[in-house]
C-alpha positions in Angstrom: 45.5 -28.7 -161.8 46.2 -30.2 -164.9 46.1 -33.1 -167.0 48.2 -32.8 -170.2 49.2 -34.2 -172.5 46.5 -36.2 -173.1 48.0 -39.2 -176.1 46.3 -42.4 -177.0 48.5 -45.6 -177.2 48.0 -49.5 -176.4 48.8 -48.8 -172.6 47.4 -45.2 -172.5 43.6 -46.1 -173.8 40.7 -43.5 -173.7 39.5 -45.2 -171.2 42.7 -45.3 -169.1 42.2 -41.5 -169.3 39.3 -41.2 -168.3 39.7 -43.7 -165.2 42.7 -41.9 -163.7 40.9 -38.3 -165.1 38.5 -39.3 -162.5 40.9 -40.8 -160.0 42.7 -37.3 -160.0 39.6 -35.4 -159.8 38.2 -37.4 -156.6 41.2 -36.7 -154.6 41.3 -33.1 -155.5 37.8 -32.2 -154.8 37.7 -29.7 -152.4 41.3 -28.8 -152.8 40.7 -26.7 -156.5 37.8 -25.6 -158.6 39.3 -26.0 -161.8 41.1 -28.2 -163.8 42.8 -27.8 -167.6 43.4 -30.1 -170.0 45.6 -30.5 -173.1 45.9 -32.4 -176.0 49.6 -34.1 -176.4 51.3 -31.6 -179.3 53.6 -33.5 -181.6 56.7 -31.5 -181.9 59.3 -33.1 -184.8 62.2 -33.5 -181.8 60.0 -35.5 -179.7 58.4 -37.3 -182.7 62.2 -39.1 -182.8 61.4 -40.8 -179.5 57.8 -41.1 -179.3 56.1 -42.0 -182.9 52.6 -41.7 -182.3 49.6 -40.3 -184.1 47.3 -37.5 -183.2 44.2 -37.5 -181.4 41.3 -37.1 -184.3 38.5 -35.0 -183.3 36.0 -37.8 -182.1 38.6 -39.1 -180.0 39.1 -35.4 -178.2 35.0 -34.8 -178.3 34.9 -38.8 -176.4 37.3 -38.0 -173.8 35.8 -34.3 -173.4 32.3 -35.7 -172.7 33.3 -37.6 -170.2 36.0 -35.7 -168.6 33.5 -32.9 -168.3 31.1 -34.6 -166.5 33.6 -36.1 -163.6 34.5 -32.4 -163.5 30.9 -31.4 -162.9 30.6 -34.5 -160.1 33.7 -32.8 -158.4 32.7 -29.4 -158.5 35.4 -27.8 -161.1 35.5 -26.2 -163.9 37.2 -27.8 -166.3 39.1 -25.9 -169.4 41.8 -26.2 -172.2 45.2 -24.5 -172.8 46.4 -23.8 -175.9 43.6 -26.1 -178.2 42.4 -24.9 -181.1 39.0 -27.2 -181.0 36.0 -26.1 -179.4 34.5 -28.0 -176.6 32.3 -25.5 -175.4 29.1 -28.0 -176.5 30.6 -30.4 -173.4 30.9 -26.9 -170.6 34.7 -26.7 -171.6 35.7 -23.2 -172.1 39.6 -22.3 -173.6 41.4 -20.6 -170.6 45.1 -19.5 -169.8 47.7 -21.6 -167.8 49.0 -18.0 -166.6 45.8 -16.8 -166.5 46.3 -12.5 -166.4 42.6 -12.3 -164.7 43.0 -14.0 -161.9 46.6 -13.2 -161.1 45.1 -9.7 -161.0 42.6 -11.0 -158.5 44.9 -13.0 -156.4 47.0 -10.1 -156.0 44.4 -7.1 -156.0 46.3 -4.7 -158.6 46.4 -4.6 -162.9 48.8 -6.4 -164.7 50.7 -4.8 -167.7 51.6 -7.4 -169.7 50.9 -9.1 -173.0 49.6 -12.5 -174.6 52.6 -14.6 -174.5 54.0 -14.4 -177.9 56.1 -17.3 -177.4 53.7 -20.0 -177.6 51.2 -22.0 -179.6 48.5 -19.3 -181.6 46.0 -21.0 -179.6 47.8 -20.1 -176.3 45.8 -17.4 -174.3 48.5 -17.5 -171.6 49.9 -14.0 -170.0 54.0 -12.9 -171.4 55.6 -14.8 -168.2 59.9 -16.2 -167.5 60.0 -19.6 -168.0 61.7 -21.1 -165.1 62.8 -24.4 -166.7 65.7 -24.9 -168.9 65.7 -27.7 -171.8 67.7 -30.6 -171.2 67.6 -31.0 -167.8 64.7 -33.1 -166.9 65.9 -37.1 -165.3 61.9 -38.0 -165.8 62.6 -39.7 -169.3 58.8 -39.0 -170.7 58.9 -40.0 -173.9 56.7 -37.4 -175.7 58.4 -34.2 -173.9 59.1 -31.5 -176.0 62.1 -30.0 -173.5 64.4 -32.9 -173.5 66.3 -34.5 -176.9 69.6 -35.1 -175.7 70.2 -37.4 -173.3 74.2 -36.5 -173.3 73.1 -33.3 -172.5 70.8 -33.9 -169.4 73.2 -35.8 -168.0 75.9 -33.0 -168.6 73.4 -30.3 -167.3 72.8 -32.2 -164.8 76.4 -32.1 -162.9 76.0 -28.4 -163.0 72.8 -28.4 -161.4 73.1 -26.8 -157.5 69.9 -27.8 -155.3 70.8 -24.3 -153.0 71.1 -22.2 -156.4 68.0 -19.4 -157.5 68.5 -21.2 -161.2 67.9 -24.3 -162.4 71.7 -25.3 -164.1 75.1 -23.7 -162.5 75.2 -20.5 -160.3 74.2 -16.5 -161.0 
């Protein structure tokens, strides 16, 4: 599972985080071994509709301390995607959303692919097909990266076909 992005705000305190973090992790225990975690990213189009500051490194090191040891209480591992700072002091290793390794093991055969050259340098995810499309998401979150038009959703969204292998229109 995972928990991303992780933002402060008024509403969205460090210790909301870790409350709901924990909240999350009860319910699933038993049902995963892992969990990852990511640090909100502040790309310039989402900036436009949600002006907010980054985390600073205490306020990543707080959250980690304590979001590691609910993951110890719930029997997971608990990891990061695509961050740069090093956690490893708190039992948080960096790890892969599409993780190669154990897609090899689920599956029982190698894998010839590559790092994912499309992402963040931090990103140790495997080359994969995305199988969302910008602009097409009704959720309205604020701080996502994939949605900056809302003329555009809406327009997308006409074409969209619940019985169609895409997300938008027909092959």
């Amino acid at each position: 599972w995972r928990y991303d992005p992780i933002f402060i705000t008024p509403k969205y305190t460090i210790d909301y985080h870790i409350h709901y973090f924990g909240e999350i992790a009860y319910r699933l225990k038993g049902y995963t071994n892992s969990g990852i975690i990511g640090f909100i990213d502040l790309y310039p189009k989402s900036q436009k509709r949600f002006p907010i500051g980054e985390l600073s490194f205490d306020e990543k090191n707080q959250i980690a301390e304590y979001f590691s040891v609910i993951a110890k209480e719930n029997r997971m591992k608990l990891c990061t995607c695509a961050e740069e700072i090093n956690l490893s002091h708190h039992g948080i290793e960096h790890a892969s959303c599409i993780d190669r390794n154990l897609i090899e093991r689920l599956i029982d055969k190698p894998l010839k692919v590559k790092a994912d050259n499309n992402q963040r340098t931090a990103c140790g995810c495997a080359a994969s097909v995305d199988i969302g499309v910008y602009n097409t998401c009704l959720n309205g979150c604020l701080y996502c990266y994939a949605n900056y038009s809302d003329n555009t959703i809406l327009s997308n969204m006409k074409n969209h076909d619940p019985s169609s292998p895409i997300m938008i229109g027909n092959i």
